[in-house]
Structures are given as C-alpha cells and as structure tokens.
N, C-alpha and C positions, 0 to 999 in steps of 0.2 A: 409770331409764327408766319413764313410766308405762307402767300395767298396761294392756292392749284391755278395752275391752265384752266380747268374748269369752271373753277369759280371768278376767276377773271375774266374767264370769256362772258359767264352770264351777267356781271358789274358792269361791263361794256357794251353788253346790249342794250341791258336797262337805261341804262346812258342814252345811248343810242335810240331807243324810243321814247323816251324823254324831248329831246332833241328835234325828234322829228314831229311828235305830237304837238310842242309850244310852237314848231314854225309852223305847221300849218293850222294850230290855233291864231296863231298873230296875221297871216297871211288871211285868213278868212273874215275874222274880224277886221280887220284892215278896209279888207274889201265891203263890210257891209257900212262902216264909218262913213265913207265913199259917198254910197248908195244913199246913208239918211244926210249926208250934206245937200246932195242934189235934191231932197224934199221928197224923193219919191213916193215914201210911207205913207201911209194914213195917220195910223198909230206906233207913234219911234217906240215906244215903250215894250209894246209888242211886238215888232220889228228885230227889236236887238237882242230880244229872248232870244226869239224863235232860230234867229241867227246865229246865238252863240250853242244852240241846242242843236244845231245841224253841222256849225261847225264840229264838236265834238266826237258827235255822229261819224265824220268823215275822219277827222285828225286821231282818232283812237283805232281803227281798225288800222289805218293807215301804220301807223307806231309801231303796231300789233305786227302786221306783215312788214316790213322794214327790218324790225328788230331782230326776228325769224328768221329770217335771209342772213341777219348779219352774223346772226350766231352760227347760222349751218354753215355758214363761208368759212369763216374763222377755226370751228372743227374738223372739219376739210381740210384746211391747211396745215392742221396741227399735223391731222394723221397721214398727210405726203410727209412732212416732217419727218415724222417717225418711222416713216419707212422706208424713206432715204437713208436714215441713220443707224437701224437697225438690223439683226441678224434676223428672219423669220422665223428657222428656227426655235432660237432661244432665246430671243428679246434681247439679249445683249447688241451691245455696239460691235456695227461693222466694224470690219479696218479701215476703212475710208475714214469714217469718224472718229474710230479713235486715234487716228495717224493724229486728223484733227487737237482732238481731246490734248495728245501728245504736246503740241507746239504751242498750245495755250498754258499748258503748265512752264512748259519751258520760257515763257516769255513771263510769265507770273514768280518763276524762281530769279529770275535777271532782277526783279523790286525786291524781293523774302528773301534771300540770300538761302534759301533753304533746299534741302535736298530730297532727292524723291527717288523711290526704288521702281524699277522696271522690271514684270515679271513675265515670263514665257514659260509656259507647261500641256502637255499634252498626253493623253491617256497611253499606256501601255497595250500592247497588244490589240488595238482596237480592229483593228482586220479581221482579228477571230473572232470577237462576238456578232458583228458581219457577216460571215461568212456562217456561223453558226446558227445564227436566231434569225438572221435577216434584215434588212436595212432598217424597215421601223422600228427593231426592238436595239437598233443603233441609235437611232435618232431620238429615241425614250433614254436612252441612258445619258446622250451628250444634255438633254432638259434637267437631266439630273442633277448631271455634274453643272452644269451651269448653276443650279440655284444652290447647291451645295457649296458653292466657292462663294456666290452673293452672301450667302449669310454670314462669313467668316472678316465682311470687308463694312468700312466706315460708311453708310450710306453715300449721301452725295460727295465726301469726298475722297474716294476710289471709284476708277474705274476699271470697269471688265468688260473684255471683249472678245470677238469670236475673232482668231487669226483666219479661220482655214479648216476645215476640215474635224479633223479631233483638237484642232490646237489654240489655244487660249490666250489671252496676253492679259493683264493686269496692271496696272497705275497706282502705286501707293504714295499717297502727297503727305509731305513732310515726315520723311521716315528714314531713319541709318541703315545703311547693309543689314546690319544685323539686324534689327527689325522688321523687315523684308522678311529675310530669310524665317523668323520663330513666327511670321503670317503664313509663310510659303507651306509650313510643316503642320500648320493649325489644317490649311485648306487640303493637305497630302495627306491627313489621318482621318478628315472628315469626309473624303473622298471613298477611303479604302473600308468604311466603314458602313458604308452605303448596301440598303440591303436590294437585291437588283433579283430579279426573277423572267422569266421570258421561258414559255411551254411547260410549265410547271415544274421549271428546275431554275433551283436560285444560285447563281455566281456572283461575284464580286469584281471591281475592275481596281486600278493603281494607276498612277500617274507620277510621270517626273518633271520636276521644275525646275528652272534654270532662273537667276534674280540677279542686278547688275546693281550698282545706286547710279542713280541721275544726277546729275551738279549744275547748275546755273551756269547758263552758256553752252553747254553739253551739246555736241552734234547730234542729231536723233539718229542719224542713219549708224551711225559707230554703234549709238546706244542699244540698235534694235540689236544689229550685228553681236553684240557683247554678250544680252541674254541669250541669244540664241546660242551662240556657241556653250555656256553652262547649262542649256538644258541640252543640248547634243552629249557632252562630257558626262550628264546625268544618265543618259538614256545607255552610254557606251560605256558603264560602270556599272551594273545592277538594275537601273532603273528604279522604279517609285523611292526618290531620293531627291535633295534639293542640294544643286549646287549655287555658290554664290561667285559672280567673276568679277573678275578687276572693277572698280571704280572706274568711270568713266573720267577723264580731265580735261579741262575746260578747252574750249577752241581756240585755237589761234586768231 
C-alpha cells in the first residue's frame, strides 16, 4: 500500500531528527574527547558522563525543534501545492493542472500503446438555479455534482476537473469510446438523481456530456476541440444526453 503525504512527511522528520540529534551528539562528544585529551578534568570518568548527559540535554531538544520546522516546512509546501492545482471550490483539478494531467497521460500512452477517453460535460440550465436560489445554493449544487461524478470514476486513475464555470472535463485511462461513453451515462443518471433542495423547495438538475477517445500521439488541442464540440451537439439536441465524437488520429 503506498505510503500518504502525511505519513511521509512524518518518516522524514523523524529522520531528520535522528540526523540532527546523532550530529550534535558526535559534535559534543567530540568536543569533550578534545577537552579530557588536554588533561583538563580531574576526574575523566566523571567528565565524560556529565558530558554526554549535557550533550543529550542539548542535541534532543535541538532534533526536537529541527524536526518541527521541517515538518511544518514540508506541509506548507504541500498545501501551496494543492492550491495551485486545485479548483477551491470543489477540490477538483484546475484546468491548469489538468491541461497538465493531460500531457502526462499522453506521453504515458506513446510507452502503453493504450487509449484513453476524453470527457467534457456541464450542467443544464444552470443560470436558473442562479438566478432562482442564489449564487451559494449554485455553488452547493456544483459541490455536488463534483462528488457525484468522483464516485462513478477509478480512484487514482481518472481524473476530474473543474473546466469553468458549470463545466467539467474528465480523463478516463485506458478505456474504448464505448466505455467512455456507458461511464459518461453512469455519471448523467447519478447526476439527475441527486436530491437538491434550496428554500425549502427540492429541484433537480441534468447535465450533458460530450466523450472523444484519446490515441497515443493525439494532439491535445484537436482533442479538447473534439469533446467539446460533442458535448455542444449534446446540449443543441435535448440536452442531459451523452454524445460520443470522432476518435481522435494520431499526429502527424
């Protein structure tokens, strides 16, 4: 089972005061070696105790604060991390990151010969619960739909992201059109099924998807272009519906 962020950062502290507690064990010690070479003691016996009992004294607290620092540094950094990478929102991936996310896959299918579906969907009518309930009983619904689509997708390997506004993109690794799409319709009924409430009146929302396949070598920009137009085709047909568009072909 991999290791969390967490418990790696606290493996690496511990280290890390380890570290610093044996150098300035050794350093202190060292230094009193020094001291009973020159004769200075009376009694070495006692000398080297009292020495290594101060040294301890000093290199433990030390380790102590050291280690503390290094941990808060290190969480710190995680959560700039995270919030570079993240929508505030809904904790999904920016588009920044998932542009990112994007071209790692794509350079990952160029080894796997493998293909991956590209998805873009975005709520229906979302202007009118907006304009109806108010922006934060918007912003409760898109927390919604975001974890309603998380649950429908492979942990670590799919990703979801916030495009924009109401609109969503998705990453399904190693998957055929067609299974794209019978994901797409899993995440379009567990959407429409959502029970939503705002002033003591309960509504419902819908969404349409638009799904492309990815191919090894695949241009991303053609590729975003491709979904997008199927979920446009979706939206200007009915709406909360899944279209699937051309396969993408590999680049020149």
């Amino acid at each position: 089972m991999p290791i969390s962020n967490h418990n790696r950062d606290v493996v690496d502290s511990l280290i890390f005061f380890a570290f610093v507690a044996i150098t300035a064990l050794c350093l202190s010690f060292t230094f009193s070696m020094i001291v009973y070479q020159l004769g200075l003691p009376t009694n070495p016996r006692s000398f080297v105790l009292t020495n290594l009992l101060i040294s301890a004294c000093v290199a433990i607290p030390t380790g102590v604060i050291a280690s503390q620092h290094e941990f808060r540094l290190k969480s710190y950094q995680r959560r700039l991390e995270a919030l570079a990478a993240t929508d505030p929102l809904t904790g999904l991936y920016n588009r920044r990151f998932f542009k990112q996310a994007l071209e790692d896959e794509v350079q990952r299918m160029r080894r796997s010969h493998q293909t991956a579906g590209l998805v873009f969907f975005d709520l229906d009518h979302f202007k009118r619960i907006n304009d109806r309930f108010g922006h934060k009983t918007g912003d409760l619904v898109l927390q919604e739909v975001a974890a309603a689509a998380f649950a429908e997708l492979r942990g670590p390997f799919d990703r979801l992201g916030r495009w924009g506004g109401e609109e969503f993109v998705i990453l399904l690794s190693n998957v055929t059109l067609e299974q794209s799409a019978l994901v797409c319709e899993r995440i379009r009924e567990r959407i429409a099924a959502l029970h939503l409430e705002a002033r003591d009146e309960a509504f419902s929302v819908t969404a349409s998807f638009g799904t492309c396949l990815l191919k090894p070598g695949a241009q991303i920009d053609i590729t975003l272009e491709t979904a997008d137009a199927a979920l446009f085709q979706s939206k200007g047909t009915g709406r909360n519906k899944v279209t699937s568009g051309r396969a993408v072909e590999l680049a020149a």
